[in-house]
C-alpha positions as CSV (number, residue, x, y, z in Angstrom):
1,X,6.8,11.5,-7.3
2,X,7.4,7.7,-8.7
3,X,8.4,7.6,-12.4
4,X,6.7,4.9,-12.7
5,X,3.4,7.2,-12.2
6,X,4.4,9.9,-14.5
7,X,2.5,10.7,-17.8
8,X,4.7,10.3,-21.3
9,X,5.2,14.1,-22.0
10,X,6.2,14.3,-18.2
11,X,9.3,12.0,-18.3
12,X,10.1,13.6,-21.4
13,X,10.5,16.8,-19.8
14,X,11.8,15.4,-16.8
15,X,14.9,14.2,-19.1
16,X,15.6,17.6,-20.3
17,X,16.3,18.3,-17.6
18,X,18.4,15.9,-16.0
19,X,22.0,16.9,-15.1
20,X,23.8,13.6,-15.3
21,X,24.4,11.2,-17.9
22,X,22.8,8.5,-15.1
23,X,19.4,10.2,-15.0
24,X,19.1,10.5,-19.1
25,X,20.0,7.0,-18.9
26,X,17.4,6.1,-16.7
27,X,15.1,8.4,-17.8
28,X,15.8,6.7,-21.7
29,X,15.0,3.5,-19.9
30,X,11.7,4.5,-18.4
31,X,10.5,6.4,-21.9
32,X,11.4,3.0,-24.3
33,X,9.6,1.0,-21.4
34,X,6.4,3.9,-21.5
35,X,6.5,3.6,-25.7
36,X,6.3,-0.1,-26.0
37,X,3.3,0.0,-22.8
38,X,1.7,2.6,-25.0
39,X,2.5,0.2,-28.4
40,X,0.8,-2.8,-27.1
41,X,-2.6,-0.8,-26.6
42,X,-2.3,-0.5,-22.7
43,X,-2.5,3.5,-23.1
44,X,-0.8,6.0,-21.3
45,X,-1.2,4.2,-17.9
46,X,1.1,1.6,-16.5
C-alpha cells in the first residue's frame, strides 16, 4: 500500500513500527506533510 493513501492514525502506527532510523524519518516526513493537509481544511484525504 502507497503512504501516500494511508489514513493519519495508519502512518502513525506504521512508524511504531518501523525498524530503521530511515523509515521513522520518512515516516516523520509523511505525518508533518498529513498534519499541515489536515491544517489547511483539506481533511484527512490527500
Amino acid at each position: 500500500m502507497n503512504p501516500g493513501e494511508l489514513k493519519f492514525w495508519q502512518l502513525i502506527e506504521l512508524k511504531k513500527k518501523a525498524e530503521t532510523d530511515d523509515e521513522r524519518a520518512e515516516l516523520d516526513r509523511l505525518i508533518e506533510e498529513r498534519i499541515r493537509w489536515v491544517g489547511s481544511g483539506q481533511g484527512d484525504e490527500p
